[in-house]
N, C-alpha and C positions, 0 to 999 in steps of 0.2 A: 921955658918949654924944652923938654926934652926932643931927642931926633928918635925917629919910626926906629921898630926895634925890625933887624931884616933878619930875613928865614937863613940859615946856615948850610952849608955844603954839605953832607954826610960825611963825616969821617973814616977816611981808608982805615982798618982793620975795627972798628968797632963793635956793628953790631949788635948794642944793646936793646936797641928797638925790634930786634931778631932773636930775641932771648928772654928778657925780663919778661913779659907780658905774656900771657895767655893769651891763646887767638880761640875762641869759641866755634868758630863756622867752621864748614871742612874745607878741605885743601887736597890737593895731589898727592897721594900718596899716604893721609892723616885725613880719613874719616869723620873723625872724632874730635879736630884739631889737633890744637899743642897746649900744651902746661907751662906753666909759668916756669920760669928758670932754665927752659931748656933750649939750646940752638932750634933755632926754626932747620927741617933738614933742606931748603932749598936755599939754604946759604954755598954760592960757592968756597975753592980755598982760597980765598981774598976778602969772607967772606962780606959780597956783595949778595942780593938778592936775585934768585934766578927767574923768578915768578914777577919782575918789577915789571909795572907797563903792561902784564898779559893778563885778560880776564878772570883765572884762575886764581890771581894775588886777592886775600882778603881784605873788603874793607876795611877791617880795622888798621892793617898796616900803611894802607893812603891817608889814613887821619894824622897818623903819627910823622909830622912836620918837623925833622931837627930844628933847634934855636937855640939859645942861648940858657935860656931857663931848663930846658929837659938837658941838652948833653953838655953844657958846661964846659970846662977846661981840660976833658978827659974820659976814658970810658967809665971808670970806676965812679965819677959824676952821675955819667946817665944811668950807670944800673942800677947805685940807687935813688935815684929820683924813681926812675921807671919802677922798681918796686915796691915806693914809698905807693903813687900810683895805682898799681896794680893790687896792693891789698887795700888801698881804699875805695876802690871801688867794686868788692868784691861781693855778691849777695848775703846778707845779713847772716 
């Protein structure tokens, strides 16, 4: 039997979950959302998220749990899992 696989810390500078992904719903300042590939802008310069923990942050970014499986061993890991992802789940 293997051991419980546990949720990961966030990674200081990464980010990838603040960029790969398109966020469909609006947000502070993005109407319209955000597009895939781009900085979320409520990334600070450390970027950390400034929107974390306040009702404004979209759901989809609370779904998004670092592990092992999405960020891996590095950033270049999670952006592309994250946009392996992100265009599969993409409407036909």
């Amino acid at each position: 039997m293997h051991p419980p696989v546990s949720a990961m810390a966030c990674r200081p500078g990464c980010a990838a979950c603040c960029t790969a992904p398109s966020i469909s719903s609006p947000m502070p300042g993005l109407p319209q959302g955000k597009p895939a590939g781009v900085p979320c802008p409520h990334l600070d310069g450390s970027l950390r998220c400034r929107l974390f923990g306040q009702p404004e942050r979209p759901a989809v970014c609370g779904s998004l749990a670092p592990g092992p499986e999405m960020c891996g061993p590095d950033r270049h890991h999670a952006m592309t899992w994250l946009t392996r992802l992100e265009q599969a789940t993409q409407p036909g």
